[in-house]
N, C-alpha and C positions, 0 to 999 in steps of 0.2 A: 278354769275360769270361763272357759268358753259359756259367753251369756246367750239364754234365748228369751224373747220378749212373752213370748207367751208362759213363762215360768212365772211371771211375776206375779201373777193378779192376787193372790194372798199375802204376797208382801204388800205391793201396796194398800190393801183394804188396811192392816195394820201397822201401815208407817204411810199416812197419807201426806204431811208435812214435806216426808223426803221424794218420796214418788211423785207426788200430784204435776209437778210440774213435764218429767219427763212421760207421765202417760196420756195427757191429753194435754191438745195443744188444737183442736179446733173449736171453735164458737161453740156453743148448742144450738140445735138445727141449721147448721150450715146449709144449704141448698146443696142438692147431689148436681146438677146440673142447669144449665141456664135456659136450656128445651122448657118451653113450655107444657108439653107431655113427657113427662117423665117415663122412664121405661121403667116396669118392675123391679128391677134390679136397683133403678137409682132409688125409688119413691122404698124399697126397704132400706141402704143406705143411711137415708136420711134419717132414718126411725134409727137405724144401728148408733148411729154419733148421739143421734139426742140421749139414747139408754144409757152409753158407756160412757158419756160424760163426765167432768167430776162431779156438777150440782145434778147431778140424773136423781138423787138421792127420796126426790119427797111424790112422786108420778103414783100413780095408785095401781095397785098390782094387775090390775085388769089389761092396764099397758102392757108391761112387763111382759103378763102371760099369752097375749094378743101377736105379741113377736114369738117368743117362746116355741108355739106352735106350728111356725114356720119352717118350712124343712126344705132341703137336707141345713145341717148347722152354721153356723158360719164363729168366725176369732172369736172371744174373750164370751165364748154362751155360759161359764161359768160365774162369770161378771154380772151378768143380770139374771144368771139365776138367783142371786144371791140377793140381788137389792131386789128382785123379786118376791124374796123369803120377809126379809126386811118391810115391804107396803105390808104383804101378807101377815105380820104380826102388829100393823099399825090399823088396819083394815075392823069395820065396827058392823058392820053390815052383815045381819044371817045370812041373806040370801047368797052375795057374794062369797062369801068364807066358804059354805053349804057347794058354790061352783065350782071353787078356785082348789080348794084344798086339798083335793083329791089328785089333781092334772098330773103335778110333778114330786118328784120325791122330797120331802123334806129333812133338811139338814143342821139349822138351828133350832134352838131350842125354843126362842121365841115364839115363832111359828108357830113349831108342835102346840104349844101349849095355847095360842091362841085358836087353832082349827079343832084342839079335841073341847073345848068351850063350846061350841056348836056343832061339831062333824064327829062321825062314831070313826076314827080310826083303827084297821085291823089290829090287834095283838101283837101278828108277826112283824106290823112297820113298827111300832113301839119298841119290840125287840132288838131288830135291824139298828133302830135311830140308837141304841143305847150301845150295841156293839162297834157301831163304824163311826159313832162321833162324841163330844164333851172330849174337854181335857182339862177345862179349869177344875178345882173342888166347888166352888160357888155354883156353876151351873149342875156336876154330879150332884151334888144336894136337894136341888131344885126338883130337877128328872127323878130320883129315889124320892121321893116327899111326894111326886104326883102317880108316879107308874112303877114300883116297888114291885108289887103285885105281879106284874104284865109280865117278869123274868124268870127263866129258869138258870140253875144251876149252870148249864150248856152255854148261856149268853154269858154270865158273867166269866168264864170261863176261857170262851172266845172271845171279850174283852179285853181279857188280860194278854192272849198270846196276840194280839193286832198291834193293842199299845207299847208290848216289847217288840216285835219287826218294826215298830218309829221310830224305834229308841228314843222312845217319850219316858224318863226312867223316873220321873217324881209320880207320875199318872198311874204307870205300871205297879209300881210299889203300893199306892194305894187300893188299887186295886187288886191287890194282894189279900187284904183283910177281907173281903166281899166271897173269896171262897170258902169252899168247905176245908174241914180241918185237912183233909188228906193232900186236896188240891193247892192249902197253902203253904203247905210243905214243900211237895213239890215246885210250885211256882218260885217258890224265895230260894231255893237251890237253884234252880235256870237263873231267877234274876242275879244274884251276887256273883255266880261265873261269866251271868251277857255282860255286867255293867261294872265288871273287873273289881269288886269287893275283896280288898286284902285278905279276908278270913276265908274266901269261899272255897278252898279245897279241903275242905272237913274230909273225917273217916265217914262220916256217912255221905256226905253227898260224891266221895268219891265209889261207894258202893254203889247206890244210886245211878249214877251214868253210866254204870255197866248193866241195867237194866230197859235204858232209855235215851235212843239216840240222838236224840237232838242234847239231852243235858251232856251226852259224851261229845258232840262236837264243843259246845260251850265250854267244856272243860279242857280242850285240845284247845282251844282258841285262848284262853287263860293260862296254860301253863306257861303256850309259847309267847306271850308278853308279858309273862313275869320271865321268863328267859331260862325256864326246867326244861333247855332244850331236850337233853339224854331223855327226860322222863315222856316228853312229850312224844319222840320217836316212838318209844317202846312202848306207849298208849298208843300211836298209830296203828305197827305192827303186829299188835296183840288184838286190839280192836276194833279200831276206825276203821281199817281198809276194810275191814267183813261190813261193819255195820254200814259206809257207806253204798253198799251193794246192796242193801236191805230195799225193800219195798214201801217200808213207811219211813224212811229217812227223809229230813228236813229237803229243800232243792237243792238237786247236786252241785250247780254253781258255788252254793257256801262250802260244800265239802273240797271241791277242784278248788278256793280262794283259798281255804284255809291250808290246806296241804301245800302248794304253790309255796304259800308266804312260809310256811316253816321252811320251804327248801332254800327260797333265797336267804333265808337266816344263816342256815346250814354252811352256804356258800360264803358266808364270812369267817368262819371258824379255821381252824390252820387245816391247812388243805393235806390229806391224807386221803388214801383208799378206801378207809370205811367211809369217812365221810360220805365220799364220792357216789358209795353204793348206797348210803342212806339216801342219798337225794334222788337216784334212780329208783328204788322203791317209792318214795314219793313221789315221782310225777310218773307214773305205770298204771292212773287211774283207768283211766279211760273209759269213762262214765259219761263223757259228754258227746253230743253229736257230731261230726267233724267239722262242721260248718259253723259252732261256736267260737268265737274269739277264744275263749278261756281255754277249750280245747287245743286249741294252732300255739297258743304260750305255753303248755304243758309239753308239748311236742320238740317245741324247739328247747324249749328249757331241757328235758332229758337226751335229745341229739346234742347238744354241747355239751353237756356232763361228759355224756359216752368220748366224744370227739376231743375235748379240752382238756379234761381231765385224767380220763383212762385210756386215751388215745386209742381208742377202737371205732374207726372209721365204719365198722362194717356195721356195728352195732347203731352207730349215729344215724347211718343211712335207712334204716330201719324206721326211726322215726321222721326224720324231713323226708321221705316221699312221698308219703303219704298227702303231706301239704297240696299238692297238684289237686286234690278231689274236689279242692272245691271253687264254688263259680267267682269269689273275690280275688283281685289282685295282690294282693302285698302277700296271703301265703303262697302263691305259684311264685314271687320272684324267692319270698324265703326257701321253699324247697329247693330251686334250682341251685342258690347261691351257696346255702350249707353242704348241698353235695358237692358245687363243685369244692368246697373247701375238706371235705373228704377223700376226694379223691385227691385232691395235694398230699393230703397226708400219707395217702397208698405209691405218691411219687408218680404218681397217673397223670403227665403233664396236658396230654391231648385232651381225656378226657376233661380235665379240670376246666381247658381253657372252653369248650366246647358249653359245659355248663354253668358258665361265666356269660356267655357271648345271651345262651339261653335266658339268663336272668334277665340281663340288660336290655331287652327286647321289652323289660316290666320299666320306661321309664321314670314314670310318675310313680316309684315306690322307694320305701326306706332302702330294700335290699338289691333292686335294681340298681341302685344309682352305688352303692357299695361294691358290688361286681363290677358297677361301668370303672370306679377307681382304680381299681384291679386290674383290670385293662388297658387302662392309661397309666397305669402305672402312677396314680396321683393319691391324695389323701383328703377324705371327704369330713373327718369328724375331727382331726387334731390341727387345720388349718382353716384358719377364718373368711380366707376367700378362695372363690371358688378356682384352680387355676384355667387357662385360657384353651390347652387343649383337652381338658376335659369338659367343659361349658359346649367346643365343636362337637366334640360325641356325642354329648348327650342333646345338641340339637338335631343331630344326624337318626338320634333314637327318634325322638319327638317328629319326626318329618316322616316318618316311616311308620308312624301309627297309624291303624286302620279307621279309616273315615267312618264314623258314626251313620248310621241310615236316617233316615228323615224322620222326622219325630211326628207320631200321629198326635188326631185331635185331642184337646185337652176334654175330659168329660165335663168339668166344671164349671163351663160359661158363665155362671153367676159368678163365682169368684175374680172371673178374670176380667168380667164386665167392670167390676166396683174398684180392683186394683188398677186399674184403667183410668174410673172415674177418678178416684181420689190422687191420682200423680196428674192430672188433669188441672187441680185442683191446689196442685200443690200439698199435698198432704204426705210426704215422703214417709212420714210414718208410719201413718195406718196404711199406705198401701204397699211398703215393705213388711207387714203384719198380714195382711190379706196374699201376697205372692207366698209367704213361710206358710201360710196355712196351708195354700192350694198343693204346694209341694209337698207338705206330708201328706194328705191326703189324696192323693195320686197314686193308686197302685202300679198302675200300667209302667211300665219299666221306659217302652218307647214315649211314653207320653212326657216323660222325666225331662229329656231333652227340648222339648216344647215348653214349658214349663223354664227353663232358663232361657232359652231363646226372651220369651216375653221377658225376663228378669231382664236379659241384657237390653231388650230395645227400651224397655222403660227405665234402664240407667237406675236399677236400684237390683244390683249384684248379691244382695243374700242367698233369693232362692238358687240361685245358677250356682252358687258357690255347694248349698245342700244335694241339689241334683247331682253336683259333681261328684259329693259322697257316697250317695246314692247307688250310682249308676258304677261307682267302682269294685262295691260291694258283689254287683252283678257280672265283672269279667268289662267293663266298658270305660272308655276314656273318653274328659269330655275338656279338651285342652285345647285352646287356652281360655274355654267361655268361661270357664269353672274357676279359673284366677285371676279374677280383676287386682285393678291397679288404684288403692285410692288416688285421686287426684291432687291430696294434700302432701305424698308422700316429695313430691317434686319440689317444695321448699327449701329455696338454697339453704334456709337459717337450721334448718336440723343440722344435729351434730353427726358426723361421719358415721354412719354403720359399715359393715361387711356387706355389699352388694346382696339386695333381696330378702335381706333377714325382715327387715322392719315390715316390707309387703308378707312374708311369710307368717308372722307373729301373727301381724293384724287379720287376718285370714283366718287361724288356726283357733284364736280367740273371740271374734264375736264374727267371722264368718261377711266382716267389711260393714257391719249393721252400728252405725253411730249410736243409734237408741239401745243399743242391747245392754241389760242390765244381770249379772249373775245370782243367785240365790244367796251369793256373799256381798252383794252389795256392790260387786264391782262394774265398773261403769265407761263406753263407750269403744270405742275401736280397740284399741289396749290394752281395755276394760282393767283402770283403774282402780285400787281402793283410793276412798279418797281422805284418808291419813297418807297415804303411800303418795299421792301427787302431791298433796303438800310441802311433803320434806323435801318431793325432788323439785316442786318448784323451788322453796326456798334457799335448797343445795346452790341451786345454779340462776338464781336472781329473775326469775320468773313473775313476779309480781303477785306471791303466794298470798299477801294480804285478799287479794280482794276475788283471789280461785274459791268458787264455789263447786256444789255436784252440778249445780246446772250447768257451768261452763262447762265442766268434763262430756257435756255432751255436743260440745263443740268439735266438729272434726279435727281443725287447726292446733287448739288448745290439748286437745287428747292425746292428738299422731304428736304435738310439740311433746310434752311433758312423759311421755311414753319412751318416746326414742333417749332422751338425758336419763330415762329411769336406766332401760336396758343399756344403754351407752355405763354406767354407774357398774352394771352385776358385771359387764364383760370386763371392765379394769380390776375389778374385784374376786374376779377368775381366771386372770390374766391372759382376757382374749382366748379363752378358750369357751365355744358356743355353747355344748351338751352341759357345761356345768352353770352358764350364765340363764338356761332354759329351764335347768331346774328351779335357780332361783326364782323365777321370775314365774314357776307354775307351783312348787312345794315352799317358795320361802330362803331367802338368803340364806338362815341358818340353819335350815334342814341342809340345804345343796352344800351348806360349807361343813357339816359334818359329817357327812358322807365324803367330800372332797379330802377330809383331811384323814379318813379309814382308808385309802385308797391305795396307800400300798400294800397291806394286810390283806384286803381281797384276792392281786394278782396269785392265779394257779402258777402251781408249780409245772408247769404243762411241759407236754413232751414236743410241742408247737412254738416255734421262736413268735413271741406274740410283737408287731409293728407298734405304732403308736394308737394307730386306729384300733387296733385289736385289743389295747388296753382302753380306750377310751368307750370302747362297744363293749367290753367285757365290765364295766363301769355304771355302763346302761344296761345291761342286762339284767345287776344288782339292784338295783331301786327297788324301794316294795312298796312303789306305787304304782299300778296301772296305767292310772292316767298320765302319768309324768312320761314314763316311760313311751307312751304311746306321741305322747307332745312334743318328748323331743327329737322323736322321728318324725313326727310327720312334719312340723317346722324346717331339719335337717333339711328335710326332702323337697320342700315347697321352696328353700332359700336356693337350690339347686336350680329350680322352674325360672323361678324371678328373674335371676341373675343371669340365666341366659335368655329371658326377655330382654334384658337390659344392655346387652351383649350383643345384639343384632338393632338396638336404636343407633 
């Protein structure tokens, strides 16, 4: 659910009723500053709020594209691309049209259609416009009725394979029929295995994917959610693993997902030795760079197999050493931490604790602070609070981290100028949207840290929060800038959490950004749906009548109705976090149906597994990415809090 604000601008254009209110919130033409001379920086500002307003709508494209050409970019330049596109097909004027039409690429239809009435448009943008946009049938009709012609075979072709990676499946389908006989064969075989059609593993289209690697991963990916686990292996075995090796095979990332997810499937099944060994053929791709996330889950997925399962320590170590290569944090603490947990199993006490001590030296990581437990001899994942000597350790980690160097200059002095102006200004929003801009667009590593600096002294913690991501990515710790504290968290009236979760949450999910809205709709620090506040207002006598989505952009209102939600999953999972994290990022009843498969998972291992070690072997199962990734890093960050909270 983690929401970013710059995600939205296409929801909003098409839900402006719900949006309108949380995207703009100052005047049109606000004054940038009260200088009588404005600086460059203020005098485009001023131009920026009047465009991305919500009445910006009726300005004549001359405007538009008068900014437009202004460089380097600045937040929401898809925004007025767009209502730029919009004068441009209101726009009556040859000459204009004749200057305008050419500048920027265009992406509606209206547009097009109004600039090829006077402008000769190349063939190849006609082309271009027909493969990367339309998805109504209303507008296809339009475009085919005007520029039919203008297409080859090739475009309509690469239409269809764009509209199926959206998984836009009504669009795709139609444009189905637009190819050639052969090509709509094949195509309607891809689409009925991408968009899981009951019927689609016909005799032919399973002949077919053995000719054609992408309809054979499609068909790996279909068998194993109709659950032909057996069949789906022995389609691996026989062909996936070659064809994934192939040179014109789909991006390896989908082959390393789709293989991954079959093994954690695998890993539910009664646990036996073939099994065991099917799951280690499947994660032995090693197709991805080592610096890929999906690479470092493959790695650690087959070191536990080996280690958990078939209790060959030497084989496990094979794969978590590798973790050390690369320059992010959380694979050095995993590599240290699964060896030292091989070496346990070799009865290799010294060494074990040695890389234990190793891990723990990573404290701001899921598996640093798993080793630090270790150590203390505590339990980080089946107890809800943190206990007190281990909070001491892991402040003792935390003190002993190496000071960050001094962050050089920011390149982007416009940016930082405006983000300036506008908290100046009072504009918390647009210039928590201009600090997220400046930070992704900052390559410079040290500049990262400058970059949160300013977030902190201008009291608006997003970007320091991103840096923070950022810069761990890189081997760097940026503690404690990187973890602010809402202000609202400190209401006696919230109801009791586990010390630091609720800061951990808020963090994990919009990154402390009141405005942040998700691509589901979900909304503020919490980032609530807002059916989901409702009930929990109403649960607990909130005054759900009169909760709207604007209130959920309330700090107070949000951090309130947030904490009784989570307060609600942890009685509901009885106080246990990992399962109340899942609720709360996959859905009550996804986390309660996996919660309640959960003794059918545990290996029969040749490892006395602790509570933690079921609760992590729990997490490991999830065949979601993202959850899994959530409820470590929350884990990890309710660990940081709470020994903030620990030294007030």
């Amino acid at each position: 659910m983690l929401g970013s604000f710059l995600r939205i601008n296409l929801s909003a254009a098409l839900y402006p009723s719900f949006f309108g209110f949380l995207l703009f919130s100052t005047p049109l033409g606000l004054a940038a500053t009260p200088d009588d001379n404005p600086s460059p920086v203020a005098e485009r500002l001023t131009e920026w709020k009047a465009l991305t307003a919500p009445n910006a709508l009726s300005f004549p494209a001359q405007r538009y594209a008068d900014f437009l050409k202004q460089s380097p970019s600045w937040p929401l330049q898809h925004r007025i691309e767009w209502r730029y596109q919009n004068a441009l097909a209101q726009e009556t004027n040859s000459d204009t049209l004749r200057a305008l039409c050419p500048k920027y690429p265009l992406t509606q239809l209206s547009a097009l259609l109004t600039c090829t009435s006077t402008t000769s448009i190349s063939r190849k943008k006609i082309r271009h416009f027909w493969v990367e946009n339309l998805t109504t049938p209303g507008d296809e009709a339009l475009f085919l009725q005007n520029f039919q012609s203008s297409l080859t075979k090739d475009d309509q072709w690469n239409r269809y394979i764009l509209l199926e990676q959206q998984r836009n499946k009504s669009a795709a389908l139609r444009q189905i029929h637009r190819l050639t006989p052969d090509e709509q064969s094949r195509a309607q075989i891809r689409w009925d295995y991408y968009f899981n059609a009951p019927d689609a593993d016909t005799p032919d289209a399973q002949q077919v994917s053995l000719q054609d690697p992408t309809i054979l991963l499609y068909r790996l990916k279909w068998l194993r959610e109709h659950n032909s686990l057996d069949e789906a292996y022995q389609l691996w075995q026989q062909h996936g693993l070659a064809a994934e090796q192939t040179a014109n095979s789909p991006r390896p990332q989908l082959w390393t997902t789709e293989r991954l997810s079959l093994a954690r499937l695998l890993l539910r099944q009664p646990n036996n030795t073939q099994t065991a060994q099917r799951i280690i053929v499947l994660t032995s791709g090693r197709t991805l760079p080592e610096s890929s996330p999906l690479r470092q889950d493959e790695q650690i997925l087959n070191g536990y197999v080996w280690l958990t399962y078939l209790g060959n320590a030497n084989k496990a170590e094979e794969s978590f050493a590798p973790l050390t290569h690369n320059l992010s944090l959380s694979p050095h603490a995993a590599s240290f931490y699964w060896s030292a947990r091989c070496a346990e199993a070799e009865h290799n006490v010294s060494q074990a604790t040695n890389l234990y001590q190793k891990a723990s030296q990573y404290p701001t990581t899921f598996y640093g602070q798993l080793a630090l437990a270790h150590l203390t001899h505590t339990s980080l994942l089946s107890q809800s609070q943190r206990p007190t000597n281990f909070l001491i350790a892991l402040q003792h980690r935390l003190n002993a981290l190496p000071s960050l160097p001094p962050g050089t200059p920011i390149f982007r002095q416009d940016l930082v100028e405006a983000a300036q102006i506008l908290q100046s200004q009072g504009d918390d929003k647009d210039a928590t949207l201009f600090l997220s801009f400046l930070q992704a667009h900052t390559g410079n590593i040290a500049a990262q840290q400058s970059v949160a600096n300013l977030a902190t002294r201008l009291n608006l913690p997003k970007a320091a929060v991103m840096a923070a991501r950022t810069l761990a990515k890189h081997g760097l710790v940026l503690y404690p800038e990187g973890y602010p504290v809402p202000v609202q968290i400190q209401d006696s009236a919230l109801p009791s959490l586990p010390s630091g979760l609720l800061q951990a949450l808020i963090r994990q999910e919009s990154s402390t950004d009141r405005y942040a809205i998700s691509p589901r709709h979900a909304i503020g620090m919490a980032q609530l749906l807002y059916p989901t506040a409702k009930i929990t207002a109403q649960r607990h006598g909130l005054s759900a009548r009169s909760l709207t989505p604007q209130a959920l952009t309330d700090p107070n209102i949000n951090i309130h109705i947030g904490s009784f939600y989570l307060q609600d999953l942890l009685s509901r999972f009885n106080q246990v976090i990992p399962y109340a994290l899942a609720g709360y990022n996959a859905g009550p009843a996804k986390a309660q149906r996996w919660r309640n498969n959960f003794s059918e998972f545990l290996p029969a291992s040749p490892i006395t597994m602790s509570d933690d070690d079921q609760i992590l072997h729990w997490i490991i199962l999830i065949p979601y990415h993202e959850t899994r990734h959530y409820i470590e890093q929350i884990e990890t960050d309710m660990s940081l809090y709470a020994s903030m909270a620990a030294k007030q």
